[in-house]
N, C-alpha and C positions, 0 to 999 in steps of 0.2 A: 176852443175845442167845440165844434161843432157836431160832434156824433150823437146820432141819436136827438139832435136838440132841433125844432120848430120855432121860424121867428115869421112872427108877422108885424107892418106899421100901418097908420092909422094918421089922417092929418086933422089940426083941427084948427081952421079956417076965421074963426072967430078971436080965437090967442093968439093967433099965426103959431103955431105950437105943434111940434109931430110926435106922437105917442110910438113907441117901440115896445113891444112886446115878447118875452123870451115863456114859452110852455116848454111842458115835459105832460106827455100822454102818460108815462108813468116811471117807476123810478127803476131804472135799471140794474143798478149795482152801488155799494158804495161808493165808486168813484164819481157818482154825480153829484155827491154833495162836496162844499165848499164854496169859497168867495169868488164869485160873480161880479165883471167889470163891463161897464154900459161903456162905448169909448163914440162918440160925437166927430165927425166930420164935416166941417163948413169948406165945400166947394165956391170958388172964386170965379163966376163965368166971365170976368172980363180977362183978369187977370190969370188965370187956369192953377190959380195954388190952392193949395186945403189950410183952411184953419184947425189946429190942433186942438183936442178937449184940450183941460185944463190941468195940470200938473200933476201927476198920478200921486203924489203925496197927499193928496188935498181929494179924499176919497168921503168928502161929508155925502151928495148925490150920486157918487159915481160909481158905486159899491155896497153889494150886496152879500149877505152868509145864507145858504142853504143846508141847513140840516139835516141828515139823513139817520134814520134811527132805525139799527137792524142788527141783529144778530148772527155770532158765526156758526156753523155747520158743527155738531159734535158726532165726532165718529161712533161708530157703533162699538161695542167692546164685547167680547168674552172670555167670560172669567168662569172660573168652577167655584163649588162650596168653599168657603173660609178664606178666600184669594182678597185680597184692597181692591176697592174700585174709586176711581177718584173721575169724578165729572168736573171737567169745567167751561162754563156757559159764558164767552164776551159780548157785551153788547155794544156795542158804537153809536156816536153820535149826542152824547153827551153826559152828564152825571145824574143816572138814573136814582132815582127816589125811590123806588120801592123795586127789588129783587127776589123773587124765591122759586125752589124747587118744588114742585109737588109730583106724587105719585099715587094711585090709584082716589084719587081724589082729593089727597092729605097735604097741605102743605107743610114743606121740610123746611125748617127754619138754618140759614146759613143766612152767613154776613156777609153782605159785596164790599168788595173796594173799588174806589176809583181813581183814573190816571189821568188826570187833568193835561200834559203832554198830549197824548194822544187819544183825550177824550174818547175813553172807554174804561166801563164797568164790566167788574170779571164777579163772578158768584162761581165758588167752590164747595162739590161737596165729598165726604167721604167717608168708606161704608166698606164693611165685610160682607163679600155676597154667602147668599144663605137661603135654605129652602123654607117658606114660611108655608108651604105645602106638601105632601106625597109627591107630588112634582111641581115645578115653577119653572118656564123657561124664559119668554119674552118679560123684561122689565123697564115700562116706559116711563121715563122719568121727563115732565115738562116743565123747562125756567122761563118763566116768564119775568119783564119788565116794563116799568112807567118811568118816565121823565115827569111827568107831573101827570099824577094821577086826576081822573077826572076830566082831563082835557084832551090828552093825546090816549092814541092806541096805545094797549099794551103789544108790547115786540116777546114774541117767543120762539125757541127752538126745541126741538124733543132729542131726546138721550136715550137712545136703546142697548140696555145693556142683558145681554143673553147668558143666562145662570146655567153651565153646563154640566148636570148631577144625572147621577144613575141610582137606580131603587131594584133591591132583590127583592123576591117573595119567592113561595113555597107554594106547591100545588097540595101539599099534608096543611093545614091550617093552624096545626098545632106539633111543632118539633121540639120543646122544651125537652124530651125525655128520651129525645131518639126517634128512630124510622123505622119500623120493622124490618126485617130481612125476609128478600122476596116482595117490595114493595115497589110500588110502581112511583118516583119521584121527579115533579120537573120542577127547574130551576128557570124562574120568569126574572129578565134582565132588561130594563126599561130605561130610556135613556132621552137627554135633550138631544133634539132631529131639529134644528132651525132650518125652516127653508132658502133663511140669508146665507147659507153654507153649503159646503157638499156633506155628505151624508158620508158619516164617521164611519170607520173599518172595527169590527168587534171581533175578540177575540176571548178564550176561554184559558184557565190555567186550574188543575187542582195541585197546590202548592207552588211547585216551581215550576211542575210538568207542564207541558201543552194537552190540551185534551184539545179531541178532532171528530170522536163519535158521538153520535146520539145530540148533537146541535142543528134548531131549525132558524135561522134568521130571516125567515120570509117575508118579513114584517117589518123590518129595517126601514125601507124607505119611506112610514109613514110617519108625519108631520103633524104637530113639533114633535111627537115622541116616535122613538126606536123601540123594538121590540128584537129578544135572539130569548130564544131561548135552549136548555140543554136536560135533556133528560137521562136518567139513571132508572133505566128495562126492570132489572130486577136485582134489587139492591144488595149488595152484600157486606163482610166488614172489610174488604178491601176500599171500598167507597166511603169509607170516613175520611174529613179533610175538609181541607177549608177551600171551598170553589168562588174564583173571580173571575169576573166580567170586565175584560179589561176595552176601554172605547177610546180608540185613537181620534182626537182632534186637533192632530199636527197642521191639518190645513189651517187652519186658524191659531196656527201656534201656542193650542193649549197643550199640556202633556200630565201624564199621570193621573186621569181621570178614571175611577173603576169604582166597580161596589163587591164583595163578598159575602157568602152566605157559610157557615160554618153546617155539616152532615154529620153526623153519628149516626150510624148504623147498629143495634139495637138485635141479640139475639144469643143461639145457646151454639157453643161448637162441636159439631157432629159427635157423638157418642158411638162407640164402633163396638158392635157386639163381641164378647167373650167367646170365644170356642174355648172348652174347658175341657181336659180328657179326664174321663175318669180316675180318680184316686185322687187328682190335684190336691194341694195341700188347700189355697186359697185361690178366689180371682178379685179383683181390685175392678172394678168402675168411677172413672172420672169424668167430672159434665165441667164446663167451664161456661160462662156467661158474659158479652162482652155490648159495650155501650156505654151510655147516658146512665146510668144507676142512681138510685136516688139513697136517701137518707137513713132508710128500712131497708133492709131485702133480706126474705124468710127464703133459706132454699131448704126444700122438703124430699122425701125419698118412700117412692112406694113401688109396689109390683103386684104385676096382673092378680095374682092369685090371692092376695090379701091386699084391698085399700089402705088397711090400716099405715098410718106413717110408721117408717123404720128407724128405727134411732139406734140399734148396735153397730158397729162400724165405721160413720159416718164420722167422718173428718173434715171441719171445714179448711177451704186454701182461702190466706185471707186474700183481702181486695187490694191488687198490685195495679195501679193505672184506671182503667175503666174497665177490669176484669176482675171477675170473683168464681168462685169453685167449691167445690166439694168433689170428696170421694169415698166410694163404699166400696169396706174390704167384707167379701161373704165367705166365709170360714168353709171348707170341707162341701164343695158343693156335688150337689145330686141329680137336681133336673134339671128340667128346662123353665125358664120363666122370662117374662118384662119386667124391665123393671126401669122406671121413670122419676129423672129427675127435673124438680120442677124449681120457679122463682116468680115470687111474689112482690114487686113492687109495689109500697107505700110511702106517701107523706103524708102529714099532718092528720093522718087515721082514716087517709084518703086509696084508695088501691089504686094503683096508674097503669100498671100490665104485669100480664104474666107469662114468663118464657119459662120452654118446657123442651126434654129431647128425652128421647126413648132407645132402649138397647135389651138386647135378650143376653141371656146364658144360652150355650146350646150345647150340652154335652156329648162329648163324640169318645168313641173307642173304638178297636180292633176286635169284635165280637169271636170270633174263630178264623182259625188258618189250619186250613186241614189238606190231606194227599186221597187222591181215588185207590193210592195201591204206597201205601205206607214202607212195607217191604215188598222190593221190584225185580227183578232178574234184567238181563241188559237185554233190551228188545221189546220189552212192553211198553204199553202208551201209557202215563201218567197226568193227571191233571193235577192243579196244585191251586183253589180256593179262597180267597182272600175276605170273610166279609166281613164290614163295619157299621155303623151306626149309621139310620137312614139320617139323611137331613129332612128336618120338620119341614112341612109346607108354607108358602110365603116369607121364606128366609131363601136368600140368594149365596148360595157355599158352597165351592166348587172343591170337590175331593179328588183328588191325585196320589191311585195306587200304584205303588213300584215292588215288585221281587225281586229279589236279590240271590244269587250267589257268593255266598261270601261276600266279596267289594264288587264283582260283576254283576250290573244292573241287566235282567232277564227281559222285563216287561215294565213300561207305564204308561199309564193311560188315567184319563178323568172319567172315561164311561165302562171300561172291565175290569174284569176284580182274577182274573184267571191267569193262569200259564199250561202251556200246552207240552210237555214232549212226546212227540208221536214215538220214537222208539230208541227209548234207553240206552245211555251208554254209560260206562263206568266212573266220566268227569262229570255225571250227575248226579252223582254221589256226594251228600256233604248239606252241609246245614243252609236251609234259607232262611232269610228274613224278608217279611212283608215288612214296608213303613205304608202308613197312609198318615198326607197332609190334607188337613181341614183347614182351608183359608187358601191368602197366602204368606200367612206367617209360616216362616218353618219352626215356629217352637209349637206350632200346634201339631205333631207330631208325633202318630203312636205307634209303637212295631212291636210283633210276634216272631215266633223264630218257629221251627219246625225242622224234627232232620229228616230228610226224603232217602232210604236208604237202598240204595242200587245193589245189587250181588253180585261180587266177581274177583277173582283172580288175577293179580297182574304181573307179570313175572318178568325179569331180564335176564337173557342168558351173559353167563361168566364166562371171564376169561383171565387163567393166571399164569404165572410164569414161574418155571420151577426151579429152587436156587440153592433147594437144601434149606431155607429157612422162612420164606415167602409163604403164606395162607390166599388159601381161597375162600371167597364168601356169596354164596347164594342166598338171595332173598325172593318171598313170595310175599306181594300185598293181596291182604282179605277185605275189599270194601265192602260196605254195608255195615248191621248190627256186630255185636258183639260176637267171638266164638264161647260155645261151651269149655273147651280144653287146649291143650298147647295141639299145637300143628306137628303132622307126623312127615317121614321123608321115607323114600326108597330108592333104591339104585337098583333098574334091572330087577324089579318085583323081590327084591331085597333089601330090608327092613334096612336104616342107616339109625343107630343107636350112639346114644352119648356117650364116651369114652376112649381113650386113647387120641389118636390124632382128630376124633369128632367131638363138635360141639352141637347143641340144638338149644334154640332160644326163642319164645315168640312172649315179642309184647305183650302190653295190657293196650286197649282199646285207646283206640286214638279220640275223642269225643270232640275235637274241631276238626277234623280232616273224616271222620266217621270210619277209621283204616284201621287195620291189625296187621303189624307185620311181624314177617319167621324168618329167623337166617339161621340156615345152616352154617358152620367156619370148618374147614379142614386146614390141620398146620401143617404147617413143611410140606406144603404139597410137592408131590410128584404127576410126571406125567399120564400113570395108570389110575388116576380116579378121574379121568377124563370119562362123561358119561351122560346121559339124559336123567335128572332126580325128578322123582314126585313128589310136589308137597299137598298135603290132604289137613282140609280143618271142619269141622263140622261145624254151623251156628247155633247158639242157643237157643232160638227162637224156632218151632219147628223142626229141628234136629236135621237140616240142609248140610249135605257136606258138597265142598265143592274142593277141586283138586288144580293143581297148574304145572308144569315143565319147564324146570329150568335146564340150559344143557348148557354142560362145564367143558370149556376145552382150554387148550394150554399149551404153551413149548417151554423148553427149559433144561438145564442140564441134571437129570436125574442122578446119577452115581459119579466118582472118582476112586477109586478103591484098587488096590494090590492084593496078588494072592498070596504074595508071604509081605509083608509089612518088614519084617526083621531075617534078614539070610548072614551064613557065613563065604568069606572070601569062595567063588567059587561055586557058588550057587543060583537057586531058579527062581526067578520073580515074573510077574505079568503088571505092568499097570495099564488099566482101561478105564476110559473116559466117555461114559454111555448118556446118549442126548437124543434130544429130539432134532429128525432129521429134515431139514427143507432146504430149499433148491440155493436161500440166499445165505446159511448158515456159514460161518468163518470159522474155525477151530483153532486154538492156537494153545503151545504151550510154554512154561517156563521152570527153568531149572534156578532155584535160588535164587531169584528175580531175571534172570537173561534169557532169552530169547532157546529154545530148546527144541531141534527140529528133529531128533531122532525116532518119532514115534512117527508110527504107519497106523493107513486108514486098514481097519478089518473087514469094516462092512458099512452101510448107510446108518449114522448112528454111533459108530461106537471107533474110538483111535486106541490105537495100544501101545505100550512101549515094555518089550521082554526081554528076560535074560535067561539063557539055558545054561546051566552050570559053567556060567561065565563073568560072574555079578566079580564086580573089583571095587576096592574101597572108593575111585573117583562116582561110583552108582550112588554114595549118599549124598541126600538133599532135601530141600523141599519142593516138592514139584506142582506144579498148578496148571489147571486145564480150565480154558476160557473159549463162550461159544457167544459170541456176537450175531444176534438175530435182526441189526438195523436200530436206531433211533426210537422208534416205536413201538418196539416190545422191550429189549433192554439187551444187556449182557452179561447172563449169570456165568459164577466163576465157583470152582472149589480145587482146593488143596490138599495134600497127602505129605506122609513124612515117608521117605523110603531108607533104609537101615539096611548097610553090609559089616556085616562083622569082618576087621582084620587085625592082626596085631603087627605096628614094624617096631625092629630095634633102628634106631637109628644112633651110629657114633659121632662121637664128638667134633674126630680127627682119624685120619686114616693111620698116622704113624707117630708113634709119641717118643720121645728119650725119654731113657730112667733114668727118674732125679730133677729131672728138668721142670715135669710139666705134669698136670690134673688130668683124672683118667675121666672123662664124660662119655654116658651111655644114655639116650633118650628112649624111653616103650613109649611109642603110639598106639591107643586102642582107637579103632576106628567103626564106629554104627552106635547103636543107643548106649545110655550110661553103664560104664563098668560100674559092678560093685567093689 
């Protein structure tokens, strides 16, 4: 094998002897060592044959060993915190005498072995990587060897083994108790960056979540260290939690590589002012505090108007989690005040902070609800007043006044307190109510009532139907206040007084509707109290009377009646059946229930049916006269008994034998009861 290999010869004229010579300018590779054969050629010039060396068994001159002593290549490794690292260093070319690892100057005692076969010594070593600093990345580990110390070089190769750890810190210097709320916090993520690699991909997590704002990694690609970091603006107790920096070095097939910083966020939760309306029985304040809390915690209670601490009331909520509380119940309250609760963090007689939140009482009411015209007539302009309780200055409480009608909402607004009607009508008549909301709780909610009293009459005109037993009923409503006395009526400037077929009746004061009302009743009406009535009431307030018109009208069958009710055979009767007359009226009558058409019209109004000393016992009955005015007024009906007096004999038999047979004779008395 002639690669790489320099031969030169050399004669020497005095031995007759030729020197052959084999260099190497320098050593290439292990394969240039081993045993080396000199091999002799005796050319024949007469004969033109080669004489052969001499038996290649027989290697005492003819055979040489080249030793080559070197070491093989140990790959680089990366490994994270607490991972095995195992180095192994071969070296070749014979059974080396002295093997060891050293590192930052120190030699690391490990034992070689060796393998006579293949003449090479192996040194092993092996180790949990670990940070023996705030950061550690490159670690050069050099195995050096001697085959005989003292004479030969030592043969070495280096071990780089890359420790790949991340380190958090805190831009607060001291978290042990928390991070105030409202604090400005960043989170420093510092990581091995070897230049032997590509620069790792970082990413953020608070707990499982991905977190994506407020990270600046601009700083990443400096060498050996990484920089990201993440910061929290303005800290809240949503930002407690445990935050990780997680750093991918899949490229070099690490995984699982990160560090965590644990946040507590440290403060009081919002305390929310009291709107209180007056009379309340009590109001309750509760402060809560949430965090890192330590060993001690005094929470205290005072208000603007006395420093002194409060201790009536005060309840404390015990400590659930990393939360503690109290609450103050103030009995019967009256004004306005702050009142502040505080917390004092201590250990070991040390004070650590103190969280504090502030909240007012602010008493609110319905001060008046008043009317520009208390009692109105319908047509005047009324306004209607609403005022409450100013809100103190530097407190933010938006009040919302609503009037009412009844359950009809009139007016609401957050900046007027008024309602306007320009000119009265008598559905404005009746009780309102102001609410005013202070907040936007609706339990902070006060309401006034007031009754706004309008004047007036309201009347509907009647309409009855006349049937002989059927009433009529007229009503006048009085809104506004009270009347002094009952309500009076006239027919035609003639007084309608209580008795016989009249009645006269007026309430008592309606005090949710603000009404009075009067009905006249007439029974059995007939068609002649058809007519325009006045009803008149005076008020008690002011001595107002005010008056209204009802007008009664009506159809209906007024009479059925006979001029002689009872005749004898032979006699004079009229029956007349007197009604109100219109265009669509049907008249009809009946004899004994059957259909009865003997009676003639007289006139518009009135049917008759007569007898002039003609009446015969078939004239007894009952007879009924019915006037059908249509589906929507109705069809009165009335009845009469008509009476002829006759007497028959009537015989048994026309012709009797004597002796034979029973002599039968029957009297008929015919029209009302004989005695």
């Amino acid at each position: 094998d002639t690669n790489g290999i320099a031969t030169s010869g050399s004669k020497d004229d005095t031995y007759k002897t030729w020197v052959a010579t084999l260099s190497f300018s320098s050593i290439p590779d292990s394969a240039t060592g081993g045993e080396y054969y000199c091999k002799v050629t005796y050319p024949d010039a007469h004969e033109g044959t080669f004489v052969s060396s001499l038996s290649a068994t027989d290697t005492t001159k003819r055979k040489t060993n080249l030793q080559i002593f070197y070491a093989d290549t140990i790959t680089d490794q990366y490994k994270k915190v607490g991972e095995q690292v195992t180095l192994s260093a071969v070296f070749h070319g014979g059974n080396y005498q002295t093997a060891t690892f050293r590192y930052a100057g120190n030699d690391i005692t490990s034992t070689p072995s060796y393998n006579s076969q293949n003449k090479q010594t192996t040194l092993t070593l092996t180790f949990t990587a670990a940070l023996d600093s705030i950061r550690s990345y490159d670690a050069y580990f050099q195995a050096s060897a001697s085959e005989c110390p003292g004479t030969q070089p030592e043969v070495t190769t280096v071990a780089v083994v890359e420790i790949l750890s991340v380190n958090m810190t805190a831009s607060i210097p001291d978290t042990t108790y928390g991070v105030d709320t409202d604090a400005s916090l960043t989170l420093t993520c510092r990581f091995s960056n070897p230049s032997s690699m590509p620069s790792p991909i970082v990413s953020w997590n608070k707990g499982i979540t991905a977190v994506s704002l407020g990270i600046d990694s601009s700083a990443t690609g400096q060498n050996p260290e990484g920089v990201s970091k993440l910061t929290l603006a303005s800290t809240s107790s949503t930002d407690t939690g445990v935050y990780t920096c997680n750093v991918d070095y899949s490229s070099v097939s690490v995984t699982g590589v990160s560090g965590t910083y644990s946040v507590t966020v440290r403060g009081a939760t919002d305390m929310q002012d009291n709107v209180v309306l007056t009379g309340a029985a009590n109001t309750v304040f509760s402060c809560s505090f949430f965090g890192i809390l330590t060993t001690s915690n005094v929470i205290t209670w005072t208000k603007s108007s006395d420093s002194t601490p409060i201790t009536s009331g005060v309840t404390p909520v015990a400590l659930s989690g990393e939360t503690i509380g109290s609450t103050l119940t103030i009995t019967s309250p009256s004004t306005n005040d702050e009142y502040t609760c505080a917390l004092v963090a201590s250990e070991s007689g040390q004070q650590k902070f103190t969280l504090q939140d502030t909240a007012r009482i602010i008493m609110m009411q319905i001060t008046s609800f008043t009317s520009s015209e208390a009692t109105a007539a319908v047509g005047d302009a009324i306004t209607l007043t609403c005022e409450s309780s100013a809100v103190p200055q530097g407190i933010s409480l938006e009040k919302t006044t609503k009037i009412k009608l009844g359950s009809v909402e009139k007016m609401s607004s957050t900046t007027a307190n008024t309602y306007t009607i320009s000119s009265a009508l008598s559905t404005d008549n009746g009780v309102y109510t102001c609410e005013v909301q202070f907040g936007s709780d609706a339990a902070n909610t006060d309401t006034e009532t007031l009754n706004q009293y309008v004047r007036h009459v309201a009347n509907t005109n009647a309409f009855a139907l006349s049937d002989g037993s059927s009433s009529a009923v007229l009503t006048c409503v009085f809104y506004g206040d009270a009347l002094s006395s009952g309500v009076t009526w006239t027919l035609a400037s003639t007084a309608v007084t209580a008795g016989g077929r009249f009645s006269l009746n007026t309430d008592s004061h309606d005090t949710a509707t603000l009404t009075t009302t009067a009905t006249l009743t007439i029974s059995s009406y007939i068609t002649s109290d058809n007519g325009i009535y006045t009803c008149a009431g005076t008020y008690s307030t002011g001595g107002v009377t005010l008056s209204g018109e009802v007008t009664l009208s009506g159809v209906g069958l007024d009479s059925f009646s006979s001029t002689s009710p009872t005749v004898n055979k032979d006699g004079t009767f009229t029956l007349s059946c007197v009604y109100t007359h219109t265009d669509t009226a049907v008249v009809t009558w009946t004899k004994n229930g059957n259909a009865f058409t003997a009676m003639t019209k007289q006139s518009d109004g009135v049917y008759i049916f007569e007898r002039t000393n003609t009446a015969v016992k078939e004239d007894n009955g009952v007879y009924e006269c019915q006037v059908n005015y249509g589906t929507s007024v109705g069809s009165p009906k009335l009845s009469l008994t008509q009476y002829v007096r006759e007497v028959e004999l009537v015989p048994g038999a026309t012709v009797y034998h004597a002796g034979t047979a029973t002599l039968s004779l029957t009297c008929k008395f015919w029209g009302d009861e004989s005695t």
